[in-house]
Structures are given as C-alpha cells and as structure tokens.
C-alpha positions as CSV (number, residue, x, y, z in Angstrom):
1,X,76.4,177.9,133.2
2,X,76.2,174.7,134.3
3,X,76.1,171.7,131.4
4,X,73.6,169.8,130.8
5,X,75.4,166.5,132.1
6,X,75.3,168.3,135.6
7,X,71.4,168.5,135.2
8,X,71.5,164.6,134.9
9,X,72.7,164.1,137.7
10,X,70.8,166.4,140.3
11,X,67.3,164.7,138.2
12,X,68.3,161.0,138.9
13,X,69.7,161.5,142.5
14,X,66.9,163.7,143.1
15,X,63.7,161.2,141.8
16,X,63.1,157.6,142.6
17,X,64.0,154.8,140.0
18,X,60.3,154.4,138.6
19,X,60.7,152.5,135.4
20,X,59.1,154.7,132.5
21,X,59.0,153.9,128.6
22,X,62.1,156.5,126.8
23,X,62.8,156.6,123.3
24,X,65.0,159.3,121.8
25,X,63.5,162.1,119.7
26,X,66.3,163.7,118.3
27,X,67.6,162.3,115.0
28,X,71.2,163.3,114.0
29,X,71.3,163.1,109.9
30,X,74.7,161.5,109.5
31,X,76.6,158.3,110.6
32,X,79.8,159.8,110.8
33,X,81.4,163.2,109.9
34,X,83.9,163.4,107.0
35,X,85.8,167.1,107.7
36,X,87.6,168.4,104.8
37,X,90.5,170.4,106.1
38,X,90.3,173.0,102.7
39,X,86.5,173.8,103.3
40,X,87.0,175.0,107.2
41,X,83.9,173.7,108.2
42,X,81.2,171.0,108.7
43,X,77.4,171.1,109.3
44,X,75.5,168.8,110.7
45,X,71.9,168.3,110.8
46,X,69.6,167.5,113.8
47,X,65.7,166.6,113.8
48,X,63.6,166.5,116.4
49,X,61.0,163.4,115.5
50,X,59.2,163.8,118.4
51,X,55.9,165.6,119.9
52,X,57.5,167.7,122.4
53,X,61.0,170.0,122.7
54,X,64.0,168.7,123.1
55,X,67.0,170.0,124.8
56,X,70.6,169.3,123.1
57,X,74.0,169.4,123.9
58,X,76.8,168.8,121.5
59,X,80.9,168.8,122.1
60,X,83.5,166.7,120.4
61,X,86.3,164.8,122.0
62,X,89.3,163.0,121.3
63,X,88.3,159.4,122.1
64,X,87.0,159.2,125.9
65,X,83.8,158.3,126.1
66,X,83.4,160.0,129.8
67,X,83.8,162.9,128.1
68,X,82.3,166.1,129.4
69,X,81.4,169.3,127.9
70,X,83.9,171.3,129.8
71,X,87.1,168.7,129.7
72,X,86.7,167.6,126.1
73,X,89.6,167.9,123.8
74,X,89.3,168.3,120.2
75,X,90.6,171.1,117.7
76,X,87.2,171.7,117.2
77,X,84.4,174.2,118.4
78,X,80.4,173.7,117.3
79,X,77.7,176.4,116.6
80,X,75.5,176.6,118.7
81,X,77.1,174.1,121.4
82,X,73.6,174.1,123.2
83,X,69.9,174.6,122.1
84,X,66.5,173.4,122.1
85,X,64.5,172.3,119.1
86,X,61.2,172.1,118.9
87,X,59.2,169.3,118.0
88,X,59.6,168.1,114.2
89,X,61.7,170.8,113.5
90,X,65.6,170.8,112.7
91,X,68.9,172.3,113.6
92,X,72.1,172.4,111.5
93,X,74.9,172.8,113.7
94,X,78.6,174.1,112.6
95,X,81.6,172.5,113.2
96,X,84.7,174.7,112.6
97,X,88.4,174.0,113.2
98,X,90.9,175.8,115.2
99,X,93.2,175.2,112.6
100,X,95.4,173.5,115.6
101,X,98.2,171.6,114.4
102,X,97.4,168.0,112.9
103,X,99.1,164.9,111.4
104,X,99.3,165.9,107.3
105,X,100.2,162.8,106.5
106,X,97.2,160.7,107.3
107,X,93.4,160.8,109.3
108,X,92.8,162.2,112.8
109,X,89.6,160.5,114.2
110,X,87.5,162.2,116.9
111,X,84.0,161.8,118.3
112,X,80.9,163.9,118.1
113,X,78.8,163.9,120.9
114,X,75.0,165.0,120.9
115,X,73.0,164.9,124.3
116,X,69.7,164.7,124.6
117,X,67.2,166.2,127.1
118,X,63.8,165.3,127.2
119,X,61.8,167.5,129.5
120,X,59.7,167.0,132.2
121,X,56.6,165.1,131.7
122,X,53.7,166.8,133.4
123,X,51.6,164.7,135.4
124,X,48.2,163.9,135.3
125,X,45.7,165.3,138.2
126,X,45.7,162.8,140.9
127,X,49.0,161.2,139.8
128,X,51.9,160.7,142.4
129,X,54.0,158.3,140.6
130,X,57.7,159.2,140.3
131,X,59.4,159.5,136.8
132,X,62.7,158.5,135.9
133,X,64.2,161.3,133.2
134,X,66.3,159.8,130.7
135,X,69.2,161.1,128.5
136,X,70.5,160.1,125.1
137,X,73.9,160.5,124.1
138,X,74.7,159.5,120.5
139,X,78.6,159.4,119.3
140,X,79.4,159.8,115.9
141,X,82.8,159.7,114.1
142,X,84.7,162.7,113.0
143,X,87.4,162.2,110.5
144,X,89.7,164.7,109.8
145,X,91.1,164.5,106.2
146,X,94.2,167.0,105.1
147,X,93.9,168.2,102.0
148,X,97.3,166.7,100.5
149,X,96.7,163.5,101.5
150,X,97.5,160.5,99.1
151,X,95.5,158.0,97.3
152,X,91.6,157.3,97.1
153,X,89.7,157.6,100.4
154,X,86.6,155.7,98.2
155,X,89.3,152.8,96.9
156,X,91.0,152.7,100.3
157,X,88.8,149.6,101.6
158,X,90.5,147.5,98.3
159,X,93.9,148.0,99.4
160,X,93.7,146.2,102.4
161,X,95.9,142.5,102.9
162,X,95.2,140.1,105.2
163,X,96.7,137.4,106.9
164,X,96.6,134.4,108.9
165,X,98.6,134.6,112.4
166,X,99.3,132.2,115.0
167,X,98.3,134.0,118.4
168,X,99.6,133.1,121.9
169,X,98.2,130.1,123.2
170,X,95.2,131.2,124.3
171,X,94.0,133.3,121.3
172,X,94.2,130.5,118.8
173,X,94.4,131.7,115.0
174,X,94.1,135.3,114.2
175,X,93.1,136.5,110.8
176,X,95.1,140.3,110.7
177,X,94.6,142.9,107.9
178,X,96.6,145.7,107.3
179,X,95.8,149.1,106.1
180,X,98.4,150.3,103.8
181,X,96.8,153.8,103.6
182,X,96.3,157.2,105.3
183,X,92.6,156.5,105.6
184,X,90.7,155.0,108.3
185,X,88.8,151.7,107.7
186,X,85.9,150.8,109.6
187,X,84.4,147.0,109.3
188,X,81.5,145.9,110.1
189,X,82.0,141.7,109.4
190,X,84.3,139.8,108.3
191,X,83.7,136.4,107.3
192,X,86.5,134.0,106.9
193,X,86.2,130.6,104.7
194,X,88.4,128.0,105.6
195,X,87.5,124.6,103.8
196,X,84.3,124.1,105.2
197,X,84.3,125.9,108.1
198,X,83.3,129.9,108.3
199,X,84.0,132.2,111.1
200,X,82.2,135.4,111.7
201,X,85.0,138.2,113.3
202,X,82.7,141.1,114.8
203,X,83.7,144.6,113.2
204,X,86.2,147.2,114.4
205,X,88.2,150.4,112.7
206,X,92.1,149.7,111.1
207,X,93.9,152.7,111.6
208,X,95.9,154.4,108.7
209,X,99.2,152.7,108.3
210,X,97.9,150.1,110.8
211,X,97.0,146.4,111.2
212,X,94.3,145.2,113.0
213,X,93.8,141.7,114.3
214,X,90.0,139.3,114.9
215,X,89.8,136.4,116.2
216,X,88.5,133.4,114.6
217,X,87.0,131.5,117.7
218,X,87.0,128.1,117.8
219,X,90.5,127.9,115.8
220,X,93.5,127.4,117.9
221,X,95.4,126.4,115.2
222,X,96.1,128.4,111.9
223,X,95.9,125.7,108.6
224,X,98.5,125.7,106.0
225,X,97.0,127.2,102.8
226,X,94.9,130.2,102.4
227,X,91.5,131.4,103.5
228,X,88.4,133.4,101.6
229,X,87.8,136.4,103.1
230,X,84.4,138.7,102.5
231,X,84.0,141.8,104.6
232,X,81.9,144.5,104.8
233,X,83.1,148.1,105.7
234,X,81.7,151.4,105.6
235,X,82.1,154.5,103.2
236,X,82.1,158.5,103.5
237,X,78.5,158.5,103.3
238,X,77.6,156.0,105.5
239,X,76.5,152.9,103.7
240,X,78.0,149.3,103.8
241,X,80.0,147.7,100.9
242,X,81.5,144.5,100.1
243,X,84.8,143.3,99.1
244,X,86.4,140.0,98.6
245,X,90.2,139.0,99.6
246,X,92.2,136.2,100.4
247,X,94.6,135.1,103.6
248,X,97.6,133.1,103.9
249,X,99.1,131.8,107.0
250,X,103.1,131.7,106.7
C-alpha cells in the first residue's frame, strides 16, 4: 500500500499552485511522549476539531526529519499506523516497544510523527478554480526512560551548572550549561543578567551527561565575575517552569 506521503506528491504535481486558506484539524493531546520502559506501552490521543474527516498517518523515527513511513527507524511500532477519524471525534493510538536493545543508563529521544490528510474539497457548480491540498505533519518528542535509571526526572532541570566560555573569535561569549544527569532537558529561554545588560539565548534540548552551549550576541568578550541566569524548561507533562542559577567565566 502506498503511504500517504506518496499521495502528497502525485496531488501537488498533479494540481496547479492556487493559494487556498489550510488550517489543521487534527489535534494531538500531548507535547511530548514520556515512555516508561516497565509499562510496555504508550497511548496517545488524537482529535479531530474539524467539520470534515481527516486522514492520518503516524510512524516514529530516530531524529531525521525527512523521515518516511517506510525508512523510519525507531524500536517502536504504533496501533493503528494509519486511519481516518471523523470530524470531532478521537483516536487513541498505541505505541509499543520492540523491546530492542537500548542505553540503560540514560534517555533515548525519538520523534513521533502524525500526518495529516485533509480530503478533497468538493467544488461548487460552476467553479473551475484549482485547489492546492495541504498536509500537516506535527513532531513530537518521545523519550524513552529505563526503569533503573538514577535520580529525579522532575528535579533534573535544578541540577544543571552553567558557565561562562570564551568562544572562537567569531562567536563572542558563550554562556554553557551542563546536564549532570540521565535525563533530557529541554529549554525554552534563557535569560542571562550581566550588570546591566540582559541577553535572551533562544531554547534548545541538553542531552543527558551533556553540555550545551547559547550564544550571547552582542558579547564578544566574556566579563570577569559572574552572571544571573533565569531559564525556563519544560517538564513530563508539558508545561514551562522556572529556575534561577548563576555563571562564572574562569
């Protein structure tokens, strides 16, 4: 059977580029996925928001976002990979493991895909305007958690250290934290006092064990002293909290 990323292609070679208003339909009920390696599985759950059916596609990969149904690798297979939900209704999909071999000593991160197919809008009588179909692909998160691992998943984001780090010439001062634990950290802002100045570093995800270095544009040279630091990352569930810390440049 042919996926429905092969289907995208034949529509948009096939019609002419008419512009035409698209807005996803389909609503996936989670910002990330948290699987717990003792409980085997994971559902997910799908809505459907809009007036008329939607056809969906889901397959998780390993990282690439060019991913395709039929070359993604993950340790992971979904139930039901492809369906249609009707409009405002649901679908709870399953996500089981292979129970493939993993790191036991920290996180595995993957990517959940979900595809979106609107169908074909009839036209009106009379009408011989062209429509553009449109796709939505959402990607969410999967993070694989062992069962043995160590420490607090929900106190991991206070364990962090940071540090102020002269770059090469053209990076200017970096501000680098490090992640001292098995758990993945994702930021969303970091904001970096130093005297009167403030620099806003965009977000990004600290692998476990791992540091992770932003930017502070506009500063080519790190100060002696230290630096506040407030950032904002992102828990199991989904919602944004705030912690407080402090830099020093050797």
């Amino acid at each position: 059977m042919k996926n429905i990323l092969c289907l995208i292609a034949a529509s948009v070679v096939t019609q002419c580029c008419a512009i035409a208003a698209a807005d996803a339909s389909v609503v996936v009920g989670a910002t990330r996925v948290v699987f717990q390696e003792q409980e085997h599985e994971a559902t997910i759950r799908l809505t459907n928001e809009g007036d008329v059916p939607a056809l969906v596609e889901t397959w998780v990969d390993s990282g690439n976002r060019e991913s395709s149904p039929d070359k993604a690798d993950s340790p992971f297979t979904l139930s039901p990979p492809i369906f249609r939900i009707e409009p405002h209704r649901g679908q709870t999909i399953r996500m089981m493991y292979s129970q493939d071999p993993m790191p036991q000593d920290k996180e595995s991160v993957f990517w959940l895909n979900v595809l979106e197919i609107p169908p074909i809008p009839k036209k009106a009588e009379g009408e011989s305007k062209n429509m553009l179909q449109f796709a939505f692909r959402s990607r969410l998160k999967v993070f694989f958690r062992p069962k043995n691992l160590t420490g607090n998943p929900h106190t991991a984001s206070e364990r962090v250290t940071w540090q102020l780090l002269q770059g090469e010439p053209n990076q200017g001062c970096l501000l680098q934290v490090s992640n001292p634990t098995p758990y993945h950290i994702t930021f969303t802002e970091i904001a970096t006092s130093i005297g009167a100045q403030k620099f806003i570093s965009d977000g990004g995800m600290a692998d476990p064990q791992g540091p992770l270095s932003f930017p502070l544009k506009g500063l080519k040279t790190c100060p002696a002293g230290s630096a506040d630091i407030v950032y904002t990352t992102i828990n199991d569930y989904g919602g944004a909290v705030s912690y407080k810390g402090t830099a020093s440049h050797d």
